[in-house]
matplotlib code that plots the C-alpha trace (Angstrom):
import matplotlib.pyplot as plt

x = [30.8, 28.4, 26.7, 22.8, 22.0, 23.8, 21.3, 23.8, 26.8, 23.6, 23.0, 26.6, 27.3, 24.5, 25.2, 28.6, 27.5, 25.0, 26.2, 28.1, 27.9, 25.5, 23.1, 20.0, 16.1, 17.1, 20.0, 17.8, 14.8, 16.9, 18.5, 14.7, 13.9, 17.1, 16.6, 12.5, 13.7, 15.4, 12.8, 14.2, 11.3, 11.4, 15.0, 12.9, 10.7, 13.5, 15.5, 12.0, 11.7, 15.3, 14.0, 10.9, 12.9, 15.4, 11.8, 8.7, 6.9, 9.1, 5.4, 7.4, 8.8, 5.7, 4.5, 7.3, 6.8, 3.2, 4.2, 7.3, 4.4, 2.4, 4.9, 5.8, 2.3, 1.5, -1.5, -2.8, 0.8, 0.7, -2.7, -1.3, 1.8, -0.8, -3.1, 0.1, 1.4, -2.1, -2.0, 1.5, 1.5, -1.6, -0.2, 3.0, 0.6, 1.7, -1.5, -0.2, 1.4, -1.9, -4.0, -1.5, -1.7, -5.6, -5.4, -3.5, -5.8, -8.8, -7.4, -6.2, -9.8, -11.2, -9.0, -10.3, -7.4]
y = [-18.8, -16.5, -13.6, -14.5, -11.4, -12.1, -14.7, -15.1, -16.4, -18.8, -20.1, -20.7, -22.3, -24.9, -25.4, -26.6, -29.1, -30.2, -34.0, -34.9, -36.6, -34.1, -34.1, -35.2, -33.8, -31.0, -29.5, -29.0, -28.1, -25.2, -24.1, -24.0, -21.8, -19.2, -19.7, -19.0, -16.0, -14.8, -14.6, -17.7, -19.6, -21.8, -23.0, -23.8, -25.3, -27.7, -28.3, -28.6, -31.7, -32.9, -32.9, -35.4, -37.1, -38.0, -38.4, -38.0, -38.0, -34.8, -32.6, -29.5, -30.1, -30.6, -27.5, -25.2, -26.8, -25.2, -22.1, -21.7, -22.8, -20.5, -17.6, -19.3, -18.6, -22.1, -22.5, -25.9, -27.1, -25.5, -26.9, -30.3, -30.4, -29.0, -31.8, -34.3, -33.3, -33.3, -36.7, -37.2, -35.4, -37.4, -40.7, -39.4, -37.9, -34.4, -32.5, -28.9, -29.4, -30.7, -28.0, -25.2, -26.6, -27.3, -23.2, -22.4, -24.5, -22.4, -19.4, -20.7, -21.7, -18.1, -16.5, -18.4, -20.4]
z = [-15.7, -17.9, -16.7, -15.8, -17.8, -20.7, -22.4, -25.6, -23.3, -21.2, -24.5, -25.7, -21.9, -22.4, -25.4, -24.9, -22.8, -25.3, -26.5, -23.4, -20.2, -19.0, -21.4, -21.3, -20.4, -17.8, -20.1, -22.8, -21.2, -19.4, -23.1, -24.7, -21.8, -22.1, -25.8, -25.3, -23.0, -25.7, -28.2, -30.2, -30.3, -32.9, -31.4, -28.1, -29.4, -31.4, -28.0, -25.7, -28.5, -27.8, -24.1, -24.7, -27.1, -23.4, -21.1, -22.8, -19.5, -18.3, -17.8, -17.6, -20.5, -22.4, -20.3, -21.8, -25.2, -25.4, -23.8, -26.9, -29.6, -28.7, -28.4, -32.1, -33.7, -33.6, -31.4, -32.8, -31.4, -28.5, -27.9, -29.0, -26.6, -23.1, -24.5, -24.4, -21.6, -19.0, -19.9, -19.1, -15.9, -15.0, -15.7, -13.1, -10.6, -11.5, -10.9, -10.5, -14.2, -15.2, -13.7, -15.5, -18.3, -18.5, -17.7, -20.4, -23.1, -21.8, -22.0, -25.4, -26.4, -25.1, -27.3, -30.2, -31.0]

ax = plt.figure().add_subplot(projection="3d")
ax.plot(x, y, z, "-o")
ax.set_aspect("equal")
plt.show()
């Protein structure tokens, strides 16, 4: 098992399992985070996709998306995504994943994005 500290070996480990019987929304949602840990945001953001692509009502996943945008210098993405995804997590009753991500387009907007 790779080390938790060792992000590149994270990466390579989900990765592996990326096109089997375990793949799916969590798997990828998991590798954009390690990969967003990491500082590769624009791969994130690619497998955060991969992850709506499996459930587009995953809210965390639309969540994360934003958050890996953002950290990309896209802000009208990441602005895009929160917007998806408040509706998404209201539709599934997911109000905590709707409140965060109604905070984060705020502070968005203060910031002039």
């Amino acid at each position: 098992m790779p080390s938790r500290t060792d992000p590149e070996a994270r990466i390579a480990a989900l990765r592996a399992q990326c096109g089997g019987p375990r793949d799916g929304a969590l798997l990828r949602v998991m590798l954009g985070q390690v990969l967003a840990a990491a500082g590769r945001h624009a791969a994130a953001c690619a497998e955060l996709e991969r992850a709506l692509a499996f459930d587009a009502g995953y809210s965390a996943a639309w969540k994360l998306l934003g958050c890996a945008r953002l950290d990309a210098g896209d802000a009208a993405g990441a602005a895009a995504a929160w917007q998806r995804g408040i509706t998404t997590a209201e539709a599934r009753g997911d109000v905590q994943a709707a409140k965060e991500m109604r905070v984060f387009l705020r502070r968005l907007e203060a910031a002039g994005n």
